[in-house]
C-alpha positions in Angstrom: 0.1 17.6 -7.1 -2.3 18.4 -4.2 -1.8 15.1 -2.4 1.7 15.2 -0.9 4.8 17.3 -1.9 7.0 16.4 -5.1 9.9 15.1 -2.3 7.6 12.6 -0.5 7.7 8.6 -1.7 9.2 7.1 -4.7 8.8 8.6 -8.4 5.9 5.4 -8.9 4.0 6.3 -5.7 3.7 9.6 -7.0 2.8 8.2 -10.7 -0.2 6.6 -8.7 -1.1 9.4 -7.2 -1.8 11.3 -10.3 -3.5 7.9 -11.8 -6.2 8.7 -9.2 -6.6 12.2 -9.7 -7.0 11.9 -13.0 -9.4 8.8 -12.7 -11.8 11.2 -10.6 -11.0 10.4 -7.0 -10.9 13.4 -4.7 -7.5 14.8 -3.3 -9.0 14.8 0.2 -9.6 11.0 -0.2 -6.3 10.3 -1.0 -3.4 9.6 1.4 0.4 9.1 0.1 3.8 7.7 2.4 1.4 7.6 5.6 3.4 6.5 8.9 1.2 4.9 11.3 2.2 4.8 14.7 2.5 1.1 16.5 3.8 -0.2 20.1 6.9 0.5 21.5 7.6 3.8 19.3 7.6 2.2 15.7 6.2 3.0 12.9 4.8 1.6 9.6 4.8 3.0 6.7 1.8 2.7 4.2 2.3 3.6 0.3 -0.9 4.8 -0.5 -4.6 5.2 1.2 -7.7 5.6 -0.1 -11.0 6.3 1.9 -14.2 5.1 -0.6 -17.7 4.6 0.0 -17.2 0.6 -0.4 -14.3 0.9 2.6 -10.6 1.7 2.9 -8.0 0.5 -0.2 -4.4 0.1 0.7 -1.7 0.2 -1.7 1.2 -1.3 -1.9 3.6 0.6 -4.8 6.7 -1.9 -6.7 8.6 -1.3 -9.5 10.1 -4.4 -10.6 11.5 -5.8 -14.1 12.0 -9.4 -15.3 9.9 -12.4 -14.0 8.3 -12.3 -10.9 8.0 -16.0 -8.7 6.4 -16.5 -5.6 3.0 -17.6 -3.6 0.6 -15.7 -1.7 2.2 -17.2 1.4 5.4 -17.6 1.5 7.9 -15.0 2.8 9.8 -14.1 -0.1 8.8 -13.6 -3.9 12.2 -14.4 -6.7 12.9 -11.6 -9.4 14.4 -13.0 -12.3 16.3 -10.9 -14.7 19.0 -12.0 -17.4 17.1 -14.8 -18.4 17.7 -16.5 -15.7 21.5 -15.7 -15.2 20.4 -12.9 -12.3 18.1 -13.6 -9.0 17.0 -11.2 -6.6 14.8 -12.1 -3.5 12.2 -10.0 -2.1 9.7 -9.8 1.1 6.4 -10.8 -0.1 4.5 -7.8 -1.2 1.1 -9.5 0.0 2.1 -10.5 3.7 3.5 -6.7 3.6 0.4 -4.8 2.9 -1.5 -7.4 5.2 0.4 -6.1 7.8 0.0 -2.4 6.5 -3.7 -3.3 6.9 -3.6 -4.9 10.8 -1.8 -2.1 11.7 -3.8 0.5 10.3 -6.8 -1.3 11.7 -5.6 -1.3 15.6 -5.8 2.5 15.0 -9.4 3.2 15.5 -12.2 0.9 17.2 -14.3 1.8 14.5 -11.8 -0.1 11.8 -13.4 -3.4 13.0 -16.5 -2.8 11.0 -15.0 -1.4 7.9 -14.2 -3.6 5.1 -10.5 -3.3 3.9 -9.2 -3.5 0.8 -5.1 -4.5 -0.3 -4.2 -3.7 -3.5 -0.6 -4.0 -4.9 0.8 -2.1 -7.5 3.4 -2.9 -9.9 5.0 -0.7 -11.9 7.7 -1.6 -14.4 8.2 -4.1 -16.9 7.7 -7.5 -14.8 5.4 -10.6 -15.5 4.0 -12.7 -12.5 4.9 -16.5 -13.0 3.0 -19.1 -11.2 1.9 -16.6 -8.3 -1.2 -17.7 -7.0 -3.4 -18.6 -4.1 -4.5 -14.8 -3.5 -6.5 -14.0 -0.4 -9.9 -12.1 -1.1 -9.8 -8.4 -0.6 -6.3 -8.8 -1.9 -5.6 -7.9 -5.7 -2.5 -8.0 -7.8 -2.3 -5.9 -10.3 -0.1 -4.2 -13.1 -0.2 -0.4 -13.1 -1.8 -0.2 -16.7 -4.8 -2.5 -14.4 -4.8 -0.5 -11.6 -7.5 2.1 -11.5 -9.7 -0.5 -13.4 -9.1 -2.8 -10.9 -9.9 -0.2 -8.3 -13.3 0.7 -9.8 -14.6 -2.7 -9.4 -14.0 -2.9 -5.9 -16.0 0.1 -5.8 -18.6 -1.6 -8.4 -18.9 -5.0 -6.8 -18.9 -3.9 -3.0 -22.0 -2.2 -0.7 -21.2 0.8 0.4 -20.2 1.4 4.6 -21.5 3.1 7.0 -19.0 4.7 9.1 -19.1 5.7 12.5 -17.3 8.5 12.3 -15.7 9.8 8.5 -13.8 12.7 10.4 -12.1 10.8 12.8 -10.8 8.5 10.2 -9.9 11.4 7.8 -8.1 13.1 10.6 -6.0 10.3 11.4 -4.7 9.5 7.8 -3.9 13.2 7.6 -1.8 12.5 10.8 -0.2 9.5 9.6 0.7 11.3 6.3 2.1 14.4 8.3 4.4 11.7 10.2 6.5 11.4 7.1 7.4 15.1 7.3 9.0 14.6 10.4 12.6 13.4 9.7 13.1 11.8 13.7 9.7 9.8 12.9 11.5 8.9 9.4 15.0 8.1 11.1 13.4 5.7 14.0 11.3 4.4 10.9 14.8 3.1 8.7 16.7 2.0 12.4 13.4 -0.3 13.3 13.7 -1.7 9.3 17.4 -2.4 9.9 17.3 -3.8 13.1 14.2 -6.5 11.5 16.0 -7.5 8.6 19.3 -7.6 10.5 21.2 -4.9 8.3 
């Protein structure tokens, strides 16, 4: 893989990865397991990245079985397993990539002219149950959907005019060299625990 070493991001991300390389898209367009760099020395961390013609698409990777509850804005989505005997909570894989995408947007002056794009990913053997009242620019997809879902936001959507393509490539090379830095990846995990109070 020419995108990021075998080591970095889950098994799925990497699955993803390749889904794009084989689809056609570039390497050098692709970004996997960016950390972004926000106030007050945190970090998020971003999935997958790519840079298109129609604007930037953000991806949001999950691997979940069983049926999958939840509304676009609420905090936390229900995984059910067991037939109902088993129930697992989970933050909101929407509100999560939003986030991903305000952060990622504060990065560059230029990002306030570039359309964004959040796409989430799920892997696994899962079925969405009464999820609905998803934003625009927002797209919830299975991974057997997911390049064809992709593909029409590069269809259906004019292409940008950016400012400045190298200053944006050379920042989500940056980002995506953060996760080799384990003191970046430590602070990363402490910030995580300290949110969710673990």
């Amino acid at each position: 893989m020419t995108v990021t070493k075998s080591y970095r991001g889950t098994r799925t991300e990497r699955l993803m990865v390749l889904k794009l390389l084989k689809s056609g898209f570039h390497h050098q367009t692709i970004f996997h397991d960016l950390y972004i760099k926000k106030a007050g020395n945190q970090y998020c961390q971003i999935d997958l990245v790519v840079a298109t013609k129609v604007g930037i698409i953000v991806l949001e990777i999950k691997k979940y079985n069983g049926w999958i509850f939840g509304y676009a804005n609420q905090n936390h989505w229900t995984q059910v397993l067991a037939y109902g005997r088993e129930k697992y909570r989970f933050y909101n894989p929407i509100l999560q990539n939003k986030k991903h995408i305000e952060d990622l947007r504060k990065q560059l002056p230029q990002f306030q002219n570039v359309p964004f794009y959040s796409v989430i990913v799920f892997f696994g053997n899962c079925s969405f149950r009464n999820l609905d009242y998803v934003p625009n620019n927002t797209f919830l997809v299975k991974s057997s959907r997911a390049i064809k879902i992709i593909k029409e936001i590069l269809e259906q959507n004019e292409q940008v005019k950016y400012a400045n393509k190298r200053e944006i490539v050379d920042l989500l090379i940056s980002a995506s060299l953060n996760g080799d830095n384990d003191k970046i990846k430590e602070t990363h995990v402490e910030n995580i625990k300290r949110y969710f109070g673990r």
